[in-house]
KOLTOR-498858 format. One record per residue: residue number from 1; residue in one letter; x, y, z of N, C-alpha, C in turn. Coordinates in Angstrom, 2 decimals. Layout:
KOLTOR-498858
 resi resn    n.px    n.py    n.pz   ca.px   ca.py   ca.pz    c.px    c.py    c.pz
  NUM    a       X       Y       Z       X       Y       Z       X       Y       Z
...
END
This chain:
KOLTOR-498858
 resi resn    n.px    n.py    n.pz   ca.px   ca.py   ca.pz    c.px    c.py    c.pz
    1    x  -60.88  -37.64   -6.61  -59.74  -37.57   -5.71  -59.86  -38.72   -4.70
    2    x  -58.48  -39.26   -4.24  -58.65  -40.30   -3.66  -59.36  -40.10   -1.94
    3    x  -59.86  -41.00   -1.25  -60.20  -40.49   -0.03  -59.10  -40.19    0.54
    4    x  -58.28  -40.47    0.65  -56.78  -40.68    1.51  -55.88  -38.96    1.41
    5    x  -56.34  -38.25    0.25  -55.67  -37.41   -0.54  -57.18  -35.93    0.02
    6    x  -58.26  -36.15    1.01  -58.86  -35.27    0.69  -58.28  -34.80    2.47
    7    x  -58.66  -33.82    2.69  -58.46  -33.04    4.07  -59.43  -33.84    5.13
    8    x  -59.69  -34.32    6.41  -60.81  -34.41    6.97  -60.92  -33.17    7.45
    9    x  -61.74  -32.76    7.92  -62.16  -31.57    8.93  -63.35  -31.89    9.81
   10    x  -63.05  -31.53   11.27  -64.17  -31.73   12.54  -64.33  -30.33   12.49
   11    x  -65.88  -30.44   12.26  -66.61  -29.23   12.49  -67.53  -28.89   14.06
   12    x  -67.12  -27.82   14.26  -67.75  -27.81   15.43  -69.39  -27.01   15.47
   13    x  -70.47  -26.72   16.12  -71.54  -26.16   15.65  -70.79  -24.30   15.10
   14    x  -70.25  -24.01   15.53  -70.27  -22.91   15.66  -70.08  -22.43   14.03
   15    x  -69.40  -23.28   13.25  -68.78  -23.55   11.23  -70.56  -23.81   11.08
   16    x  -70.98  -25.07   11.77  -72.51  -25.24   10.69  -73.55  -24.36   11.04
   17    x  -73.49  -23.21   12.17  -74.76  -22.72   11.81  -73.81  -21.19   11.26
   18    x  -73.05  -20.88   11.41  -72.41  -20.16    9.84  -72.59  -20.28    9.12
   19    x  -72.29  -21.10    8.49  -72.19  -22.03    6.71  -73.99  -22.04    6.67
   20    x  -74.62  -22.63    7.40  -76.18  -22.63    6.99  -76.84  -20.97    7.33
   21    x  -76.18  -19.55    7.52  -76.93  -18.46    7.76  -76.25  -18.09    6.65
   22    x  -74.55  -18.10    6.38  -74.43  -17.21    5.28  -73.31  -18.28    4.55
   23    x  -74.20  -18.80    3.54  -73.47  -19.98    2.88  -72.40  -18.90    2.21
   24    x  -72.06  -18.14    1.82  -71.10  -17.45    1.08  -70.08  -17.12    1.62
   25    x  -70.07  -17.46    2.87  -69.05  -17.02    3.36  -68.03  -18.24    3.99
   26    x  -67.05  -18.16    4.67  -65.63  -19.33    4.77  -66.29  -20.53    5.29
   27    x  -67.14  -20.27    6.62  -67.71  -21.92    6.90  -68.78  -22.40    5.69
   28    x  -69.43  -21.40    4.94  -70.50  -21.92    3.56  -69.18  -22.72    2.94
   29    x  -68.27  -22.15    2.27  -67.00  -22.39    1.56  -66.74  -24.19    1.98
   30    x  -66.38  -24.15    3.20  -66.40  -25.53    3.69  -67.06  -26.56    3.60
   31    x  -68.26  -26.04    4.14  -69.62  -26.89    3.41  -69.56  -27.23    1.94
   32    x  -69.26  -26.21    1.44  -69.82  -26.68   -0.02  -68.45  -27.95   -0.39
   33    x  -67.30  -27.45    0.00  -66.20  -28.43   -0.52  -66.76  -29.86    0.37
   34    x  -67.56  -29.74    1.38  -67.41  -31.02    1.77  -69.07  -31.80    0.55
   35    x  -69.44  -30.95    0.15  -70.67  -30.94   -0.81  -70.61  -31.87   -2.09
   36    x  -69.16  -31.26   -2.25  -68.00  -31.57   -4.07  -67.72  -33.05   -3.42
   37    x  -67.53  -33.37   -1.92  -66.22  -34.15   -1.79  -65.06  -33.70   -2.12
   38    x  -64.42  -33.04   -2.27  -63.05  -32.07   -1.90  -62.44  -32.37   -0.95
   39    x  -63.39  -32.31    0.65  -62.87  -32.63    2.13  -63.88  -33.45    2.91
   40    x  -63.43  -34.65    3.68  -64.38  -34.99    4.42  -64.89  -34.34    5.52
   41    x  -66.27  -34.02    6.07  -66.63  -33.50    7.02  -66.83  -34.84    8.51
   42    x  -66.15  -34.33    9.61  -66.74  -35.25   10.80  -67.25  -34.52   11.52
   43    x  -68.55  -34.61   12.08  -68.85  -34.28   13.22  -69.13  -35.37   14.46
   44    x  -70.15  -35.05   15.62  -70.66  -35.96   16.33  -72.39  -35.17   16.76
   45    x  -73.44  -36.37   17.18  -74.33  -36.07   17.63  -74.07  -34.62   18.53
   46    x  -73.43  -34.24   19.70  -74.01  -32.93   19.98  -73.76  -31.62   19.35
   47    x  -72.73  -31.72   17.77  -72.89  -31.06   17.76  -74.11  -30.79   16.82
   48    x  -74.38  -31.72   16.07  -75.63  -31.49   15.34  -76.80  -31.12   16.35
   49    x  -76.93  -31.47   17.21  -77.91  -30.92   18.36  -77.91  -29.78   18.63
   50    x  -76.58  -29.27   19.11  -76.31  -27.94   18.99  -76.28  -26.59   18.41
   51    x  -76.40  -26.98   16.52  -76.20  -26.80   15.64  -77.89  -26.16   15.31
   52    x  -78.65  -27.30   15.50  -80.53  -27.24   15.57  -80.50  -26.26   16.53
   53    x  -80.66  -26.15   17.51  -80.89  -25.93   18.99  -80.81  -24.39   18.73
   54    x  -79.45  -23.66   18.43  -78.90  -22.41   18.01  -79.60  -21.64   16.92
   55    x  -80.09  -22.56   15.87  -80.90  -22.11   14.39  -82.47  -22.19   15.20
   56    x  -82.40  -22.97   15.74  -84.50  -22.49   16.36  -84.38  -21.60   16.84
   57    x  -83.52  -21.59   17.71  -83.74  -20.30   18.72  -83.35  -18.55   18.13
   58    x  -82.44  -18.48   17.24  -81.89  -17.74   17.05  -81.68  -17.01   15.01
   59    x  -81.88  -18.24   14.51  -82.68  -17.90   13.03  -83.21  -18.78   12.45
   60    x  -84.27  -19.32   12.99  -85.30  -20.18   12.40  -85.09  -20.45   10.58
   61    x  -85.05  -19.32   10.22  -85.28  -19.62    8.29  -84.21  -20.13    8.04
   62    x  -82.57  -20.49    8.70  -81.39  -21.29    8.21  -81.85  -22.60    8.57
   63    x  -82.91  -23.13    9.28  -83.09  -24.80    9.06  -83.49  -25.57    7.77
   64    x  -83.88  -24.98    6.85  -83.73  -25.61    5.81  -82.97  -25.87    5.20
   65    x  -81.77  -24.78    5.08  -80.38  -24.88    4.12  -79.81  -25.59    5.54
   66    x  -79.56  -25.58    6.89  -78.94  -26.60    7.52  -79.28  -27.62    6.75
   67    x  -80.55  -28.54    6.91  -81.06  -29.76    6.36  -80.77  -29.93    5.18
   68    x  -80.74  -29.20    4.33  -80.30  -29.40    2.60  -78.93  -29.92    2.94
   69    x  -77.83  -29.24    3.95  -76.48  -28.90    3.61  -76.21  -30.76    4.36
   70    x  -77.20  -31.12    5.73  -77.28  -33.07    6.09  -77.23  -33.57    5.25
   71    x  -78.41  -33.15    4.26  -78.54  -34.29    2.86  -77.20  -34.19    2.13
   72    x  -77.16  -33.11    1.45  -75.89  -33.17    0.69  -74.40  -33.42    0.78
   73    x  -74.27  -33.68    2.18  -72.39  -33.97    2.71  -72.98  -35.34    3.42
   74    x  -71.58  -35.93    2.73  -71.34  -37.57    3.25  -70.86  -37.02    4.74
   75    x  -71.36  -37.07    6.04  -71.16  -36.90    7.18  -70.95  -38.05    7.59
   76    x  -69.08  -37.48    8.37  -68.84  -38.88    9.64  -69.27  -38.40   10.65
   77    x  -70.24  -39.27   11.33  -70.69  -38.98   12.63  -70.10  -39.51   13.97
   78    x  -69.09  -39.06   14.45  -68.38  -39.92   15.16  -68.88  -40.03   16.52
   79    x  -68.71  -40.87   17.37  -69.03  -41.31   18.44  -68.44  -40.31   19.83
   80    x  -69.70  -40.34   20.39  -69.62  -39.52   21.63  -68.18  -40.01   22.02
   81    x  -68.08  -38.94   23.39  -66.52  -39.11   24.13  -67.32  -40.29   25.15
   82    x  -66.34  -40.49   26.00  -66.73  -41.26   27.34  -66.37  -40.29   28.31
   83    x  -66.92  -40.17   29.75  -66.35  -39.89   30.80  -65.04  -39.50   30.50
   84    x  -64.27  -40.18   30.88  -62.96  -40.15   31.16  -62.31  -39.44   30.08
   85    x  -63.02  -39.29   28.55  -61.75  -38.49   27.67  -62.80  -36.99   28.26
   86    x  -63.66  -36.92   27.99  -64.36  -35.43   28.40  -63.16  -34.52   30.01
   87    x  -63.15  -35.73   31.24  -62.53  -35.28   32.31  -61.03  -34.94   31.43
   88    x  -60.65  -35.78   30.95  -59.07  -35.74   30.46  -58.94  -34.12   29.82
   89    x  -60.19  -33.97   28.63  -60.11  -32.69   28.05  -60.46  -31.50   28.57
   90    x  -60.78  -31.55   30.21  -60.93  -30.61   30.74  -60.05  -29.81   31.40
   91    x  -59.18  -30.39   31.23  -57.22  -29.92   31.92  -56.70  -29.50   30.48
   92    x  -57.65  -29.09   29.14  -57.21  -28.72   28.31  -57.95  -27.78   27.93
   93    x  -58.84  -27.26   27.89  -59.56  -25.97   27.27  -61.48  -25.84   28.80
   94    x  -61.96  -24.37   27.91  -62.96  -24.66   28.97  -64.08  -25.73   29.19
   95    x  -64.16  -26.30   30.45  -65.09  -27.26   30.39  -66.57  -27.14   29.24
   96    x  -66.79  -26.37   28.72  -68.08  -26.57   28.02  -67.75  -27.06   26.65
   97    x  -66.15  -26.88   26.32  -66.06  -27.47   25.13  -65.17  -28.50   25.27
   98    x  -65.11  -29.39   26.71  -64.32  -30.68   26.48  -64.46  -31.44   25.76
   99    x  -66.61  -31.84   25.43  -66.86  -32.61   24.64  -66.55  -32.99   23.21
  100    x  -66.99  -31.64   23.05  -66.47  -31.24   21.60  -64.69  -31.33   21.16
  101    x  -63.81  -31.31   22.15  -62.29  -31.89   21.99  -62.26  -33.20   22.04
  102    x  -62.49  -33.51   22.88  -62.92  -35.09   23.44  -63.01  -35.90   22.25
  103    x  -63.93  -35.42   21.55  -64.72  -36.45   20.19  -63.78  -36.07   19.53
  104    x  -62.64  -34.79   18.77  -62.02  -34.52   17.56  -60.75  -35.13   18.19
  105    x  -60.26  -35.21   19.46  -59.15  -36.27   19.67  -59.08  -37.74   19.22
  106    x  -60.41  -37.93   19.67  -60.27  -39.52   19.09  -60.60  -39.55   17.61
  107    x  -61.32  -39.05   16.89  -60.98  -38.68   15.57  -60.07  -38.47   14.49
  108    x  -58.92  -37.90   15.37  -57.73  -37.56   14.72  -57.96  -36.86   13.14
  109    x  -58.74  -35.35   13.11  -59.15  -34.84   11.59  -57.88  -34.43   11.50
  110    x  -57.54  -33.93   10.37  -56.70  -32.95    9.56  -56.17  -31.77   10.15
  111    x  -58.02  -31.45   10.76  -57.92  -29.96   11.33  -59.43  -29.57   11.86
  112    x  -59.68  -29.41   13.09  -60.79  -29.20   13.69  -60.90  -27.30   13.55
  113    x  -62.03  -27.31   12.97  -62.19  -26.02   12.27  -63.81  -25.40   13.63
  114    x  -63.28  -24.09   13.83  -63.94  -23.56   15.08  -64.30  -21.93   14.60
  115    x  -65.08  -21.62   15.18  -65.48  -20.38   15.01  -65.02  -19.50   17.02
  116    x  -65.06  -20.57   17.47  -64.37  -20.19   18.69  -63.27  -20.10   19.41
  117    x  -63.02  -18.78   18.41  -61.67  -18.69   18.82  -60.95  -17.88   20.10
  118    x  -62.15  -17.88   21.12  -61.63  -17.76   22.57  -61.17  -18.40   23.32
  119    x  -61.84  -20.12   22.85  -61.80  -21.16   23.85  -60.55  -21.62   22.68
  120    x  -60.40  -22.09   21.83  -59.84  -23.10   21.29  -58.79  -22.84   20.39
  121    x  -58.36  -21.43   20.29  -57.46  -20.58   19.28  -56.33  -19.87   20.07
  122    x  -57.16  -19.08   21.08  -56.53  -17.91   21.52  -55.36  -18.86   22.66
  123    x  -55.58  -19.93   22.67  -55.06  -19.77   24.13  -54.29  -21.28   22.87
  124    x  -53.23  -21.47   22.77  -51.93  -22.01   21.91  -51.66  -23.48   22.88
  125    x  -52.01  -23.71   23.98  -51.98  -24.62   24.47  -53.06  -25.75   24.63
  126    x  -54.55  -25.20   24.03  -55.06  -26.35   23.23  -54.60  -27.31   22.79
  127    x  -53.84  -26.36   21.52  -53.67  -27.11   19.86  -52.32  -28.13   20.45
  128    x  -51.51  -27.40   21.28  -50.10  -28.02   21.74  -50.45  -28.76   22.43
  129    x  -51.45  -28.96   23.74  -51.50  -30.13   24.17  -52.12  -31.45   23.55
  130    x  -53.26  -30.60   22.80  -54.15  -32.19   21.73  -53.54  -32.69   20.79
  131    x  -52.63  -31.78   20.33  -51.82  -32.47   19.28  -52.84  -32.01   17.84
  132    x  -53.52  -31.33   17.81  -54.93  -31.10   16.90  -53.91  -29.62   16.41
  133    x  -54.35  -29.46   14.81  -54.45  -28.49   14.49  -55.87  -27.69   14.07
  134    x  -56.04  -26.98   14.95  -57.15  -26.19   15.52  -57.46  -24.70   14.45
  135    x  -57.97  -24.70   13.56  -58.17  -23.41   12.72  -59.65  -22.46   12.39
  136    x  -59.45  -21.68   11.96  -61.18  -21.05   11.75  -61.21  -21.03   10.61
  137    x  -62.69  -21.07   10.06  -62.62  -21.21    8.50  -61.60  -20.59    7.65
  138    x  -61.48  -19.52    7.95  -60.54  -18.59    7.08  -59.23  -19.20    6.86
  139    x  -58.96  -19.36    8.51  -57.40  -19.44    8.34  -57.46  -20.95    7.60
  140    x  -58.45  -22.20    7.53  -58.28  -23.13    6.77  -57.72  -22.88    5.26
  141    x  -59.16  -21.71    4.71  -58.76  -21.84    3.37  -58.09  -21.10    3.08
  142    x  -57.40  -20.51    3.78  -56.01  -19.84    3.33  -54.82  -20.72    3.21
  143    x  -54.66  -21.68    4.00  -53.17  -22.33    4.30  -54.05  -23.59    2.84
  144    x  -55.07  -23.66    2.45  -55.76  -24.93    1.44  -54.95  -23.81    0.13
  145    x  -55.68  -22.64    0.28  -55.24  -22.23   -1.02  -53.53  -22.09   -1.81
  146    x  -52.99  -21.65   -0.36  -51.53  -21.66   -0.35  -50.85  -23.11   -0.38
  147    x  -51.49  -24.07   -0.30  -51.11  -25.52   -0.76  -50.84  -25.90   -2.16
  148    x  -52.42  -25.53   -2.25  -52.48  -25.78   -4.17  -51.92  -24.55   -4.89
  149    x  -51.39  -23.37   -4.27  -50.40  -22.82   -5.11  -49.14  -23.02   -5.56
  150    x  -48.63  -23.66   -4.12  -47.61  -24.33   -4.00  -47.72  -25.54   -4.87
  151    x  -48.51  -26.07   -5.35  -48.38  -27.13   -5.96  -48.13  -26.82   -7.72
  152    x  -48.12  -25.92   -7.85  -48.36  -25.01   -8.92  -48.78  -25.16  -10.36
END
């Protein structure tokens, strides 16, 4: 499939230490398509930091399938925010996840895929002010599957 023709998706930590505790389930699902090449995955340095940080502390035995799941996906690692987009994204959701907007704004994915859907779901003026379509695993591969049905 062509690159142009695959989905990007910005993952935030909250999809990779999912996908690395219970690969079977919607953020595993993700992973693995970004595995096939199906979809490109972007992240940035904190959240892979974040991502570690959460699995030491909290289930040590998913750092290996994290690390398997580094090796195996062509990861865009995109570049920190600056100052000024972090302040900018803070008049948009709660300050602890400006960064993490910050970086998928200038990115411009497909669809920044979240497991937090307090900060970045619930509240509709996120997605409306970033211009981002903001989804959780599920609701991704639901509107993916209902694509390629549609395609029939």
């Amino acid at each position: 499939m062509p690159e142009h023709d695959r989905d990007c998706l910005f993952l935030d930590a909250s999809v990779l230490v999912a996908g690395a505790i219970s690969p079977p389930g919607g953020s595993g699902y993700i992973l693995l398509l970004g595995e096939m090449g199906s979809v490109n995955i972007q992240v940035c340095a904190q959240v892979l930091t974040e991502t570690r940080r959460a699995l030491e502390k909290k289930v040590p035995r998913a750092l290996p399938e994290f690390e398997r799941i580094l090796r195996a996906i062509k990861l865009q690692v995109c570049p920190e925010p600056t100052l000024a987009d972090i302040v900018f994204c803070q008049g948009l959701i709660h300050p602890n996840d400006a960064p993490i907007l910050a970086v998928a704004l200038k990115a411009r994915p497909d669809s920044l895929i979240t497991l937090n859907v307090h900060h970045f779901i619930d509240d509709p003026q996120v997605a409306q002010k970033s211009k981002l379509c903001i989804e959780t695993p599920g609701m991704y591969l639901t509107r993916r599957r209902q694509r390629f049905e549609d395609m029939g």
